[in-house]
N, C-alpha and C positions, 0 to 999 in steps of 0.2 A: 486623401485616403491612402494613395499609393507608398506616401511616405510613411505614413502610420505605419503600412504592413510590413513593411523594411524593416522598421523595428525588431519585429519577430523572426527576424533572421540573424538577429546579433550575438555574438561570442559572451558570457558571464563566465566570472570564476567558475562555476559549479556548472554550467554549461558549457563545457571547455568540448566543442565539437570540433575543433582544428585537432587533438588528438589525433595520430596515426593510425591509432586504432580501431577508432569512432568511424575516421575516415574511408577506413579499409574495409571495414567491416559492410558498411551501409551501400557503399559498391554493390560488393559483393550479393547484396540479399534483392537490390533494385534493378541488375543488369539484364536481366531477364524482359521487365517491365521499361512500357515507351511514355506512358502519362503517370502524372503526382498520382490520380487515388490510387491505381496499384501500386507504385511505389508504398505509400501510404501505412497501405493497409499489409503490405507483406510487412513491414518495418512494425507495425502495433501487433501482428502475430509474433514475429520472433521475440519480442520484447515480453508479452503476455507469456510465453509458452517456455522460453529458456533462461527466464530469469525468476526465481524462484523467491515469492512473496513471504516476505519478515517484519515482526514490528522495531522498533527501536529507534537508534539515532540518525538524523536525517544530514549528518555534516559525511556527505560523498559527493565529488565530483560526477558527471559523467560515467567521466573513464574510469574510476575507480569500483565504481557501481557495475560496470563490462566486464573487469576482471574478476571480481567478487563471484557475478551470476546470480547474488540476493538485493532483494534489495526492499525498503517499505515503499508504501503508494508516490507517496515524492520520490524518491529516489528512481524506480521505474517509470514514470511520467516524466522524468526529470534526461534519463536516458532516451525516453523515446523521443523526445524532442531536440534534443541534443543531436540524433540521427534525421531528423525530418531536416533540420537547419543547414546537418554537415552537407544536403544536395539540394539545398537552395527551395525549399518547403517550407512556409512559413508554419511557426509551430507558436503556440503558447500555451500560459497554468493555468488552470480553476482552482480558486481557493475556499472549499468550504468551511464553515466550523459548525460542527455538529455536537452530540449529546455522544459524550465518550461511551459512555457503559452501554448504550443502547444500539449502536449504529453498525457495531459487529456483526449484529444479531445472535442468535440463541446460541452460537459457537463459542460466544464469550462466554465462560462459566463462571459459577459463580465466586470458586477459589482466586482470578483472574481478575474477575470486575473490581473490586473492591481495593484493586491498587492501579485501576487506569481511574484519569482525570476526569470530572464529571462535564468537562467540555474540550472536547480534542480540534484539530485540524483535521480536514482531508483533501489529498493535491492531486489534480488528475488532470488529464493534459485536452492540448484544442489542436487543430488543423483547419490550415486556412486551403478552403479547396470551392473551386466552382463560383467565388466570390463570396463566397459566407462560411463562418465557422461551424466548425462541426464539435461536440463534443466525445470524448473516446475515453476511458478507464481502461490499463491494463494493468493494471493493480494485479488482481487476483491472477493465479497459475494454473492452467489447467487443470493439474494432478490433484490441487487441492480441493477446486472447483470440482471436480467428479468425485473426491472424496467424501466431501461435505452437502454440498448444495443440497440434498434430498431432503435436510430437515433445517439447515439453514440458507432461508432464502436471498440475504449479501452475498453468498461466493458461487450465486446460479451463474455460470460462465457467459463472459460476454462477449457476444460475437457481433462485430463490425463489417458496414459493407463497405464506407466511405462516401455514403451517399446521406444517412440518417447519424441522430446523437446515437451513443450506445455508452450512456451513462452507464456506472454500477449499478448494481441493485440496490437504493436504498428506501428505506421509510422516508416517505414525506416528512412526517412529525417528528423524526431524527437531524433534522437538514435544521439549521438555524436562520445562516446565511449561504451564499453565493456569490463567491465574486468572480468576476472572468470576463474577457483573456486578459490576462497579465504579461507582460513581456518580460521579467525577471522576478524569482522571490529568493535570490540569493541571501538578503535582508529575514527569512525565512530558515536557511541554512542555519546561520551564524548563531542565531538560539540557543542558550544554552537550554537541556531538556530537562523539566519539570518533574514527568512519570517515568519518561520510559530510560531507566538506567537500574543497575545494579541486580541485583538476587532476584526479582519477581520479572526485570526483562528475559533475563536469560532462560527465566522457566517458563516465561510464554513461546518464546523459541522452540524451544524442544517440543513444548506442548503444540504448535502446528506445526511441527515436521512430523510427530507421533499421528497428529489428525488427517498430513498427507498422506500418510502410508497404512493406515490405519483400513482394512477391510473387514472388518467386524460391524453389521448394521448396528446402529443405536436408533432408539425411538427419538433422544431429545439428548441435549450437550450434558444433562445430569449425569445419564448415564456413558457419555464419551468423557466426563470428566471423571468418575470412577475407575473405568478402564484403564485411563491413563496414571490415574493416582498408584493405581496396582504393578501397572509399566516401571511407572517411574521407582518406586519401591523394590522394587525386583533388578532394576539397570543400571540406577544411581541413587542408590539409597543417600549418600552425604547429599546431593539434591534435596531430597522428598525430605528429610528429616529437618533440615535448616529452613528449605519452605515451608513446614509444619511450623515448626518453633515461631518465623516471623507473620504468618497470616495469623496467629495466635494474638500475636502482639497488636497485630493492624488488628484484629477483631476487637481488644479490649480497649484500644485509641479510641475506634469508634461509640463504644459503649460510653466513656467516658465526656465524650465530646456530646453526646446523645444525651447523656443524666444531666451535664453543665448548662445546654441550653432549655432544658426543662425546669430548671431550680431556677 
């Protein structure tokens, strides 16, 4: 078993924790702290709270991912174990596959769903503490989490003690599979990406940096995606019109793809 857990102490491309900055960094946030769980758990706050949650392409390093300060669920999980490992903290992935359009929750609108994949990934990280894994998500960012959570229950903020799981918030009935711990999904990295590229990534960006900052109650995502439709219309119109033009197009694929398996 001992040797097992050594594993999850190992350098990967994409967990390039000998970085100097990785290095430096994880110091600096742990010096304070004499045992792993506080270590731990300050190192899954900083990660949760100053790196700021995006969807998109998962091919970042570590360190690329530190400078950036964005990063999606892999890549933040990907960073936080990268800093658990640079101080000798065994760390490792969970890999779920879930129900794309669903597992969002009601934050996904409906301009958005209709160009995510009808079955996605989701990567969230482990800690090996006290002799048994613990699971931890620091996916979601505060800001957004206080932004949102009230009427979507995915991004109700997750606070870890280091003693319990503190999975995200998801639907049962969204979850597919599970698989976990992993000691490397750099094989994960190297993917080239299916949905999340081009004209509708870029506008789901905007649209949850519009949802982080966004202090206007809404009852339900309908009406935060009207909001934001009016936002975007008014900030970047060449956006809002070529997303018009192409959810047009996606609209009429579908229709079409709808009539062909009916006939």
């Amino acid at each position: 078993m001992k040797n097992d857990i050594e594993e999850f102490l190992h350098e990967t491309k994409f967990c390039d924790f000998n970085n100097p900055e990785i290095q430096k960094l994880s110091r600096e946030i742990t010096k304070s702290y004499s045992n792993d769980k506080d270590k731990a758990v300050a190192l899954f706050y900083w990660v949760m709270d100053n790196v700021l949650y995006r969807v998109g392409l998962w091919r970042k390093t570590a360190s690329e991912t530190l400078r950036e300060k964005e990063g999606t669920c892999t890549n933040k999980s990907n960073l936080f174990i990268a800093l658990l490992r640079s101080i000798k903290i065994p760390a490792g992935y969970g890999v779920m596959r879930v129900f794309g359009r669903r597992y969002f929750g009601p934050i996904a609108t409906p301009m958005l769903k209709k160009f995510v994949g009808s079955k996605s990934t989701h990567v969230y990280s482990l800690v090996y503490l006290d002799n048994k894994w613990l699971r931890c998500d620091p996916s979601a960012d505060r800001e957004l989490c206080e932004s949102t959570s009230y009427f979507n229950p995915t991004t109700k903020l997750v606070e870890w003690s280091g003693i319990e799981d503190a999975p995200l918030n998801l639907d049962k009935k969204d979850i597919i599979s599970d698989d976990f711990p992993l000691v490397s999904i750099d094989e994960w990295f190297i993917k080239k990406p299916r949905h999340a590229k081009g004209l509708p990534l870029k506008i789901a960006n905007i649209y949850i940096k519009f949802a982080r900052k966004n202090r206007e109650k809404v009852a339900d995502a309908l009406e935060l995606e009207n909001l934001f439709k009016k936002w975007l219309k008014k900030n970047s119109p060449l956006y809002f019109y070529l997303f018009s033009i192409l959810s047009f197009y996606q609209d009429l694929k579908f229709k079409i793809l709808k009539n062909e398996k009916n006939s």
